[in-house]
N, C-alpha and C positions, 0 to 999 in steps of 0.2 A: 341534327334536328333542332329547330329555333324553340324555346318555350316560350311559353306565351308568360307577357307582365302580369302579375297579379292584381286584384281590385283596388287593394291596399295600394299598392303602388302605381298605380294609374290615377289615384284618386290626387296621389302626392304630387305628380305631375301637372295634369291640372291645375290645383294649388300653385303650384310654382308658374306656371304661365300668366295667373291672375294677379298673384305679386310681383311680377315683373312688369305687366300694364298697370299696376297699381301705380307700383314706382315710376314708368315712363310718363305717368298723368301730372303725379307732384313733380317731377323733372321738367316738364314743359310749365307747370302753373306756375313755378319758382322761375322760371327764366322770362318768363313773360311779366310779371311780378317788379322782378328785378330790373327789367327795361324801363317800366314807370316811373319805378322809386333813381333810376340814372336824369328820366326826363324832370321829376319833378325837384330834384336836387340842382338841378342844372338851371332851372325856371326862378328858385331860390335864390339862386346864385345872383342872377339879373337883376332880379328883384331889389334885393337887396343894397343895389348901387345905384337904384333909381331914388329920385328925390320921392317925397311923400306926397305930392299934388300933381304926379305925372298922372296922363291918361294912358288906364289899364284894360282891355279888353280880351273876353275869354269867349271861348266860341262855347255855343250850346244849340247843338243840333246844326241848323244851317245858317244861324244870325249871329252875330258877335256882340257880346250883354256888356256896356262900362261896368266895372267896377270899378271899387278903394283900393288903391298898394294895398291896404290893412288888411283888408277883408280877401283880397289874392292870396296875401303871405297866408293870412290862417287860415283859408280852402284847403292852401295844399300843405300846409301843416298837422292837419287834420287827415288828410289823404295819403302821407307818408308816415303820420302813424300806424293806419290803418292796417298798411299795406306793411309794415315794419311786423307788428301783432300778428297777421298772417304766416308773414315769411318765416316766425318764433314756429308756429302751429305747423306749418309744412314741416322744417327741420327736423321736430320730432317725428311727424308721422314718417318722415324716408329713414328715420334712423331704425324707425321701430319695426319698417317691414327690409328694410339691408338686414336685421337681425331675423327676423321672421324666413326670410328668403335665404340666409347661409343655414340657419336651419335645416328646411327643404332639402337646398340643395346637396346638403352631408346625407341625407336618409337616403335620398336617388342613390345617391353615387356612392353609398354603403352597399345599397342593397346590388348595383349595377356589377362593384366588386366581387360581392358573393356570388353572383350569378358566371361570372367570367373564372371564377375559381371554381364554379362547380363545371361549366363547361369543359374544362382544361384538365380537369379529374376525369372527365368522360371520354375524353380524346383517346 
């Protein structure tokens, strides 16, 4: 005869299914993130070997704006900070629910244990 989960333990369930979409949201925000800070690293790069009175254009929206080298380099200077400060603040948050989440998942599968050893006694 199957027993039924308990509240407690459906509740922990749950919980665990939310920290795992929790984690799958900072796992895609971080990789998408992390493509940026490739492109704007990469833009850097260019930049960087261009003379200082070349003409630089950035698109914004459907038109393409002149800027300065100068003012290109510290756009995205400023944009790979940004995005540097974030990717800090994500790290923690995934480390803090990977810890949240073995958590969880040791109570499930405590309680999933005792359940299989009570089983096994009743056989």
């Amino acid at each position: 005869m199957a027993e039924r989960v308990p509240p407690e333990v459906q509740q922990q369930i749950v919980k665990l299914q939310q920290l795992q979409a929790q984690l799958n949201q900072i796992l895609m925000e971080k990789s998408v993130l992390q493509q940026e800070l490739r492109e704007i690293e990469r833009a850097l790069s260019v930049l960087k070997d261009l003379p200082p009175d070349v003409e630089i254009y950035r698109a914004t929206g459907h038109l393409l704006i002149k800027v300065k080298k100068e003012d290109a380099e510290k756009e995205l200077n400023e944009r790979k900070e940004l995005i540097e400060l974030r990717m800090k603040t994500l790290d923690k948050q995934e480390s803090l629910i990977r810890q949240q989440l073995a958590e969880v998942q040791s109570k499930v599968s405590q309680y999933m244990a005792s359940m299989y050893k009570s089983a096994q006694g009743a056989s």
